[in-house]
C-alpha positions in Angstrom: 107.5 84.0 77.0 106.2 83.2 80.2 105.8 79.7 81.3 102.9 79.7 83.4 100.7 82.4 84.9 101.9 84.1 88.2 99.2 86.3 89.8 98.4 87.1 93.5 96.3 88.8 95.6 96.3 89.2 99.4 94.9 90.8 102.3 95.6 91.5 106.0 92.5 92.9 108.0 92.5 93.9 111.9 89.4 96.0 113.2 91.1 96.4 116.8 94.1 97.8 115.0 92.1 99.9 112.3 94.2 97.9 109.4 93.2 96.8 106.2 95.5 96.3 103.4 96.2 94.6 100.2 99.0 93.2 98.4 99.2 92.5 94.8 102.2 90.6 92.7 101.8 89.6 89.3 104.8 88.4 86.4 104.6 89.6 83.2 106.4 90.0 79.9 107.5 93.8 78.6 107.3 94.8 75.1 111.2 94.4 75.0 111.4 90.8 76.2 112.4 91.0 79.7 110.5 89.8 82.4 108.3 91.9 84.3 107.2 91.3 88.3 104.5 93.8 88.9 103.6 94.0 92.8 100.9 96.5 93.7 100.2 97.6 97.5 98.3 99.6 100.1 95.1 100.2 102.1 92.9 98.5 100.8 90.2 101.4 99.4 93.1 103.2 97.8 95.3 103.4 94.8 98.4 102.4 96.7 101.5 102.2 95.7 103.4 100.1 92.5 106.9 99.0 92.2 108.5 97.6 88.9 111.5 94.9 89.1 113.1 94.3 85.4 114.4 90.6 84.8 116.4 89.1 82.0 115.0 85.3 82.9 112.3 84.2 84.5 113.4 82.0 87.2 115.1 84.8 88.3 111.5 86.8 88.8 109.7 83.9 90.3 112.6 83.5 92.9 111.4 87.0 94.0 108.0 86.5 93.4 108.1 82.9 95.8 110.3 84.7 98.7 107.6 87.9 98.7 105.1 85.6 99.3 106.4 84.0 102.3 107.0 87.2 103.7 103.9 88.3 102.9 102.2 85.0 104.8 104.3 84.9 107.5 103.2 88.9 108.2 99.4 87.5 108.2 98.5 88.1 104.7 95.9 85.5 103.8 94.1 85.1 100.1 91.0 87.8 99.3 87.9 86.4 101.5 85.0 86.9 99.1 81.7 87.4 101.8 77.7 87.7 100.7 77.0 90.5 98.1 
């Protein structure tokens, strides 16, 4: 069972550069038991691409989850701006 949600959703835009993409990660548990991290990534528009990463403990997937993220904000990837609708 998972302890405490882990979801994330982040984008990197740059009109001069024609650059708009996304990065999602989430954690979640499989039907066997194991521990799931779920990232989700591409331009932003599209399907993108998914990659799976199996865990046996938790810890272990929130490790991975914590160092993507500081990859991902040291790259420029800041949290989904929501504008006017």
């Amino acid at each position: 069972m998972i302890a405490q949600p882990y979801h994330l959703c982040v984008e990197r835009s740059d009109a001069t550069r024609n650059m708009a993409r996304y990065y999602a990660m989430s954690i979640e548990p499989n039907l066997f038991g194991d521990v799931c991290l779920l990232r989700k990534w591409g331009r932003i528009g599209t399907k993108g691409q998914t990659m799976v990463h199996l865990f046996g403990r938790e810890e272990e997937a929130v490790e991975l989850f914590l160092d993507l993220l500081r990859r991902k904000r040291r790259r420029g990837y800041r949290p989904r701006s929501v504008g006017p609708e």
